[in-house]
LUMZADREN-572920 format. One record per residue: residue in three letters; y, z, x of N, C-alpha, C, O in turn. Coordinates in pm, whole numbers, padded with zeros to 5 digits, always signed. Example, Ala and Ser with C-alpha at 12.3 -4.5 7.8 and 13.67 -1.06 7.14 Angstrom:
ALA-00569+00780+01319-00450+00780+01230-00330+00780+01320-00332+00846+01424SER-00225+00708+01285-00106+00714+01367+00003+00787+01290+00114+00804+01341
END
This chain:
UNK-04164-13623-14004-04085-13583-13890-03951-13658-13887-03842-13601-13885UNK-03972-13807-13889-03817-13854-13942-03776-13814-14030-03656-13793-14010UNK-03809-13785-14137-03691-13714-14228-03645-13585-14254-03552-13565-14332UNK-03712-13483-14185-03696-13403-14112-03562-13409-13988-03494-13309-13966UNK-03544-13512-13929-03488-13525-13796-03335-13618-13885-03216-13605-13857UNK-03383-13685-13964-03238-13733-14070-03191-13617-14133-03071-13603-14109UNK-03225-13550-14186-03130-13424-14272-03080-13341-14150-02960-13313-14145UNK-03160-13301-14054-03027-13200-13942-02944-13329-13900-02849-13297-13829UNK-02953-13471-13925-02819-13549-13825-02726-13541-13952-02606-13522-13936UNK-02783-13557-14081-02671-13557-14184-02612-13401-14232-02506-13396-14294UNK-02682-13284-14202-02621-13191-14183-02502-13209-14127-02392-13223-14180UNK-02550-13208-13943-02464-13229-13844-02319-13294-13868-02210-13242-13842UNK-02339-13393-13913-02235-13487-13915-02148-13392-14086-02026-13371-14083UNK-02188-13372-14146-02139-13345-14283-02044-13153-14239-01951-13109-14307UNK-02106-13078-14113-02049-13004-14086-01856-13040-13970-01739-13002-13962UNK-01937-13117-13922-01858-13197-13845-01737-13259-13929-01621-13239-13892UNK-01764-13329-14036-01643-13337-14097-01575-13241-14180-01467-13267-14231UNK-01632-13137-14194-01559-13019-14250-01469-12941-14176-01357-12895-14195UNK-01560-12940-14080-01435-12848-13953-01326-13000-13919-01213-12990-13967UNK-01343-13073-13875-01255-13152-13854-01078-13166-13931-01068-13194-14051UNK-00964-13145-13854-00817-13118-13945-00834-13216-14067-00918-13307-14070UNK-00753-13189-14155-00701-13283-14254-00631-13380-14230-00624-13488-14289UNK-00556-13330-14109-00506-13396-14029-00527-13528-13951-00446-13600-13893UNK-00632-13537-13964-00727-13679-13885-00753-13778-13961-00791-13888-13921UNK-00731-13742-14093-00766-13822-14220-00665-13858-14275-00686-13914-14383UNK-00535-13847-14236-00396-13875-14279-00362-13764-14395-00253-13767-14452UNK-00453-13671-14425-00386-13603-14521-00309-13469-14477-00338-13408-14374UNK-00221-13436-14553-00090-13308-14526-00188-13186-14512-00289-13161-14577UNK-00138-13129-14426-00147-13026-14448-00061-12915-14537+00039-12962-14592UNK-00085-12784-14556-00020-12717-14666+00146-12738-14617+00183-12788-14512UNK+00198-12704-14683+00360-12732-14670+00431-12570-14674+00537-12535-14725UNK+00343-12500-14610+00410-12393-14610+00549-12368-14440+00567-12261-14381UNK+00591-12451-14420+00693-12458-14315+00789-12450-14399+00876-12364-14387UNK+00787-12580-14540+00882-12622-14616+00894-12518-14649+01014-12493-14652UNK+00824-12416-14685+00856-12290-14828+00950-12163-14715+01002-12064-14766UNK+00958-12189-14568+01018-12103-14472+01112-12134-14428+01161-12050-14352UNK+01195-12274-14449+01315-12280-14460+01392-12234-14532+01361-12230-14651UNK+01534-12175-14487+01622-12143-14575+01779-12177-14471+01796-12221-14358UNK+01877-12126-14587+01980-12184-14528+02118-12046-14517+02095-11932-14558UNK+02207-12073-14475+02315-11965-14484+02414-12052-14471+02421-12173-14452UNK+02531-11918-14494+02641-11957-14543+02746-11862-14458+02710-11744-14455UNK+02864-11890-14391+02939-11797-14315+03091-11868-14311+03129-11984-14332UNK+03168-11728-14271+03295-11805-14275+03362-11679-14231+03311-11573-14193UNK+03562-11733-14252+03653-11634-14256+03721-11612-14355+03728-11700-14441UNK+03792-11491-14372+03833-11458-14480+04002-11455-14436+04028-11358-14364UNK+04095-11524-14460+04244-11503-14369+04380-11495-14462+04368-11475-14582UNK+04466-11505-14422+04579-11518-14502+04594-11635-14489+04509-11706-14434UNK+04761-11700-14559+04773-11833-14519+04809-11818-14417+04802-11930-14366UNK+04865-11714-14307+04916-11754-14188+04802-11701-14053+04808-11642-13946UNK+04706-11763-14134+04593-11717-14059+04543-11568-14003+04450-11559-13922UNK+04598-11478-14044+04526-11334-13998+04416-11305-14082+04399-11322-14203UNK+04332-11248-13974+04184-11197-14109+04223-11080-14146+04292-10987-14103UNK+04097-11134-14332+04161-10989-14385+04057-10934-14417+03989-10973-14512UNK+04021-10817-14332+03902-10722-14340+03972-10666-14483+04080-10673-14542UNK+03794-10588-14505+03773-10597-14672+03765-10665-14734+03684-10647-14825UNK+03833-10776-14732+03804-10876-14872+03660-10917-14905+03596-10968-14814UNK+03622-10905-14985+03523-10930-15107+03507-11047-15091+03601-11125-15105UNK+03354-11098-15049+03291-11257-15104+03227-11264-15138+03135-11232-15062UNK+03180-11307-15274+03085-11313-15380+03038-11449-15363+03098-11552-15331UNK+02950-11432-15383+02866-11586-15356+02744-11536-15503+02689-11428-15521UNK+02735-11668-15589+02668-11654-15739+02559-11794-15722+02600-11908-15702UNK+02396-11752-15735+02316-11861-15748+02376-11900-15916+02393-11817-16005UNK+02404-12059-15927+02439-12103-16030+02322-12128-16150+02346-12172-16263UNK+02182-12087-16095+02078-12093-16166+02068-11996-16221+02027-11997-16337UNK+02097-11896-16164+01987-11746-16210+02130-11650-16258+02109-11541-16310UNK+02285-11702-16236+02400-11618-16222+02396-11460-16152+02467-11361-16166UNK+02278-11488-16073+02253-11346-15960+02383-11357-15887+02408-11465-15833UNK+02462-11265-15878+02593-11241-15756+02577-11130-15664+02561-11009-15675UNK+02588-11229-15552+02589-11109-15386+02749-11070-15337+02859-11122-15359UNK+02721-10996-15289+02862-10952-15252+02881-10912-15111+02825-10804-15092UNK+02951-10969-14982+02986-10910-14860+03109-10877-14830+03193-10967-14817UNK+03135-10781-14819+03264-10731-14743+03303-10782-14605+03249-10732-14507UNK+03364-10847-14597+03464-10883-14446+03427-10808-14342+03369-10703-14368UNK+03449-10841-14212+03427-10747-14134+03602-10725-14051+03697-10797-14080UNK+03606-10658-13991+03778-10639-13855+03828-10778-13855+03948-10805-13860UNK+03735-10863-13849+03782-11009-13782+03766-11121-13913+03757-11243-13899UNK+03765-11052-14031+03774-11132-14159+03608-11202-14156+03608-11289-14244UNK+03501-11197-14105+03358-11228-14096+03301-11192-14225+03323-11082-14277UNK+03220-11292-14282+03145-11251-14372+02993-11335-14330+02975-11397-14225UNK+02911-11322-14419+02767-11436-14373+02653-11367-14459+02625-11247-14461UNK+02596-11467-14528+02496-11436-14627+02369-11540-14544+02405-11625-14463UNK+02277-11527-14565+02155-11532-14530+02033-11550-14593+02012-11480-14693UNK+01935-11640-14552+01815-11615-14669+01825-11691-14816+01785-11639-14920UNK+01871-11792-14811+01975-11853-14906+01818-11969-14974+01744-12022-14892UNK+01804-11982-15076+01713-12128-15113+01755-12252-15090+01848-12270-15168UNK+01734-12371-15010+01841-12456-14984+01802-12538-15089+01827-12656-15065UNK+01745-12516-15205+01710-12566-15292+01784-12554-15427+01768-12614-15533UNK+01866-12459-15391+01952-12356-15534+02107-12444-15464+02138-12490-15354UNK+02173-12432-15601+02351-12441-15588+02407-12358-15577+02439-12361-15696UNK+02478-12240-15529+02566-12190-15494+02722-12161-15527+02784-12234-15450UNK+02799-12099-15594+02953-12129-15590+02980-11954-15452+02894-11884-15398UNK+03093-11950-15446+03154-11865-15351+03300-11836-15374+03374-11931-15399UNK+03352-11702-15367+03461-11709-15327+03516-11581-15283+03451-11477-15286UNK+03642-11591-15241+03675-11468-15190+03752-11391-15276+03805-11444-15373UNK+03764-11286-15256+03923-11162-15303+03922-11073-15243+03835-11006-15188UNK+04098-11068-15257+04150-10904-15141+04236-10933-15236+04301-11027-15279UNK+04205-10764-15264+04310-10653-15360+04353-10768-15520+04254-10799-15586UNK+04436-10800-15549+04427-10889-15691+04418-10987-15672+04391-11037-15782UNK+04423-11103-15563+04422-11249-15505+04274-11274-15534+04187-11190-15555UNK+04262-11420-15530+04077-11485-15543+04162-11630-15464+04273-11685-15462UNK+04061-11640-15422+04045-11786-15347+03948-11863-15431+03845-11819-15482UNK+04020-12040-15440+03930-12157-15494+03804-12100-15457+03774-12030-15361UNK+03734-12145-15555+03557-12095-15570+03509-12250-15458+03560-12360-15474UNK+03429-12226-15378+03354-12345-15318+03241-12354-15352+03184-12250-15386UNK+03172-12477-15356+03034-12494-15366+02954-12547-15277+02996-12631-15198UNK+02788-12494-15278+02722-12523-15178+02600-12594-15242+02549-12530-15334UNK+02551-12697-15217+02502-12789-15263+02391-12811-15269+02363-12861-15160UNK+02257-12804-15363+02127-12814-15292+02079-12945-15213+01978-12964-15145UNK+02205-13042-15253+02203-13182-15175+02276-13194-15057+02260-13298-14993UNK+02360-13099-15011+02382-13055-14873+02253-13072-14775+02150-13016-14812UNK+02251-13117-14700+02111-13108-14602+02136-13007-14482+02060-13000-14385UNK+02258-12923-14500+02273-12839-14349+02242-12672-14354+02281-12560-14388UNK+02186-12715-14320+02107-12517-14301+02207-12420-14254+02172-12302-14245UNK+02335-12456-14221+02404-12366-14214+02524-12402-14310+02506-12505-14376UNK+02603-12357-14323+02719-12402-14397+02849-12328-14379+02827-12210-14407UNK+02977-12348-14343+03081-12292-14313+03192-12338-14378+03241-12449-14357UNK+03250-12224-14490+03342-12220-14567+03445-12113-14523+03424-11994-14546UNK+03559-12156-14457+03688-12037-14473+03759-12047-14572+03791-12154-14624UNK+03789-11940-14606+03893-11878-14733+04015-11809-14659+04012-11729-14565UNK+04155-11878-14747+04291-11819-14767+04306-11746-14877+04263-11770-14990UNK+04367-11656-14841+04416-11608-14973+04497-11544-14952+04490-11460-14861UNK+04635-11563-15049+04791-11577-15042+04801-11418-15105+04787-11384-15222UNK+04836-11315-14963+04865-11183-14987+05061-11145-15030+05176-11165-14990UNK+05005-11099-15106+05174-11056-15159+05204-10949-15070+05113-10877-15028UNK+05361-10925-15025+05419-10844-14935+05491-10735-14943+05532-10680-14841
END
């Protein structure tokens, strides 16, 4: 009868620590928060005398994979990419009509989940 009455307490207890978090034991749980971060990237697209220039072209290239995205400007020179790996490097840049703007880079050692780059670019008249 006692040992009978010892195996359901060591059951008991052996279920008990199974359901119990990982959490209680100092260990991590899965790191799937980490894998749901991501980061973006937004800006304006202007002249040098500051007017935006809808249409212009911003290509933004993962420097790993040389995958290139492309957004068009919006009325107010707006562009914004999204969904970004904040784990990947990044270059960027703009063009309207034959002009390109300095390429910028975005850093996987950047720590800011957002990132804001404006572009000039010197329109001929």
């Amino acid at each position: 009868m006692k040992t009978h009455r010892f195996w359901l307490v060591a059951l008991a207890l052996a279920t008990l620590l199974v359901t119990i978090s990982p959490t209680a034991f100092g260990q991590k749980k899965d790191s799937k928060k980490k894998d749901s971060v991501t980061r973006s990237v937004k800006g304006l697209v202007t002249t040098e005398a500051e007017d935006p220039l809808p249409g212009a072209v911003v290509q933004l290239k993962n420097t790993r994979t040389l995958q290139v995205k492309s957004f068009i400007a919006d009325s107010q020179g707006s562009y914004y990419f999204h969904g970004l790996d904040p784990a990947t490097d990044y270059e960027l840049k703009a063009r309207y009509e034959e002009e390109t703007s300095k390429a910028r880079k975005v850093s996987s050692f950047d720590g800011r989940d957002e990132v804001i780059f404006n572009f000039q670019i010197k329109v001929k008249k």
